[in-house]
C-alpha positions in Angstrom: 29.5 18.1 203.5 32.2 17.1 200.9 35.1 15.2 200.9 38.6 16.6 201.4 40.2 15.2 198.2 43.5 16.3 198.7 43.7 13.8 201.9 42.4 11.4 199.2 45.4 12.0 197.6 47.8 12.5 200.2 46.7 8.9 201.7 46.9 7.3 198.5 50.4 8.3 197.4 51.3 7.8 201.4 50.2 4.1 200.9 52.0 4.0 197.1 48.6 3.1 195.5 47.4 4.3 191.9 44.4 6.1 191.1 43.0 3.4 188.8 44.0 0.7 191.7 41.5 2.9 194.1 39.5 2.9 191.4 38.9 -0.9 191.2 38.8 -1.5 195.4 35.7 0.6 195.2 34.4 -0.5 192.2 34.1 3.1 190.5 35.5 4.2 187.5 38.7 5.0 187.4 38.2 8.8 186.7 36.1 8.8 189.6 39.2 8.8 191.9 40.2 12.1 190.5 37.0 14.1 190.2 37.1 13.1 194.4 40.7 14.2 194.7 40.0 17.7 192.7 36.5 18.3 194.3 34.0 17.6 191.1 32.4 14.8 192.8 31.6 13.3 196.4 31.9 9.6 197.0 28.9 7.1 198.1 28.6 6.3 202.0 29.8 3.1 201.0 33.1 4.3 199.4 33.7 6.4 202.2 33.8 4.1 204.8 35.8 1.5 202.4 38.2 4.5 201.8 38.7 5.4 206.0 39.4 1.2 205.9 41.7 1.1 202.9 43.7 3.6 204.5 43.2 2.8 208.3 41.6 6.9 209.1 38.3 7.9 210.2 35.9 9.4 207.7 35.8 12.9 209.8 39.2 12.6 208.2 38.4 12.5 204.7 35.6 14.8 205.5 37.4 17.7 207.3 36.1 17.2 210.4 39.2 16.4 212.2 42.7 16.7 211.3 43.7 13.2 213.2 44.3 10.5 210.4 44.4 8.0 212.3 42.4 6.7 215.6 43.9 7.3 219.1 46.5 9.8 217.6 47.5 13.7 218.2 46.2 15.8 215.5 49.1 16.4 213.1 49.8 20.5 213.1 50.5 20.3 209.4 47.4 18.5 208.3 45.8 21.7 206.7 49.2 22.5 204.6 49.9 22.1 201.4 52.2 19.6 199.5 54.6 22.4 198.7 54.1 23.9 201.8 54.9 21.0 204.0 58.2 20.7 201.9 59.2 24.6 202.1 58.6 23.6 206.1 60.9 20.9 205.5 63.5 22.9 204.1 64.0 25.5 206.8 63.7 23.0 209.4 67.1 22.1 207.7 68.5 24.8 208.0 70.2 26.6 211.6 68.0 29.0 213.3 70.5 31.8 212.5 70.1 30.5 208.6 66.1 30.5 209.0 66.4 33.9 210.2 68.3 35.1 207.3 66.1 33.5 205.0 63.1 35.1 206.4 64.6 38.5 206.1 65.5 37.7 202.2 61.5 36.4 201.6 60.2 39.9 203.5 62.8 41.6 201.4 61.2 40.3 198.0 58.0 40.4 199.8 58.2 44.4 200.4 59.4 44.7 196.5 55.9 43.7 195.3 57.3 40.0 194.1 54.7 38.5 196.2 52.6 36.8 193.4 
């Protein structure tokens, strides 16, 4: 089972704290905290369960195992999205559905020219 290290780092920049800062709450080196974040390296039991504390979630959370961060919530439907997929998401919510739509025809439009990559 391995950590989900962009959660890691979602949680951390959520809660404004450094790599180097997690780094020193669980007593690891500080390039520890990114070899978890970028999948290199699992944490101890211990630092698990100090991280689900740190940032109030359960470790099934920082696992994978369920996409509720926090205890006695709803699962969030844009836990498994990516940072810039969550703000592309943001950005059409923006916009009117009649806007949305015309954007969506434009992206298909590129799509269907090969510019997909």
């Amino acid at each position: 089972m391995t950590l989900r290290g962009d959660r890691i780092t979602q949680l951390r920049k959520k809660n404004g704290i450094k790599q180097s800062d997690l780094a020193e709450k669980l007593g690891v080196a500080p390039n520890q905290i990114s070899k978890y974040e970028n999948g290199y390296s699992n944490p101890t039991l211990e630092s698990l369960a100090q991280m689900a504390e740190l940032f109030n979630t359960t470790t099934d959370y920082l696992l994978g195992l369920s996409n509720v961060p926090h205890p006695g919530e709803e699962p969030d439907a844009d836990a498994d999205l990516t940072q810039e997929e969550i703000d592309w998401l943001a950005l059409l919510r923006a916009h009117s559905s009649g806007d949305r739509r015309r954007l969506f025809t434009v992206i298909e439009a590129i799509r269907e020219m090969g510019g997909d990559g």
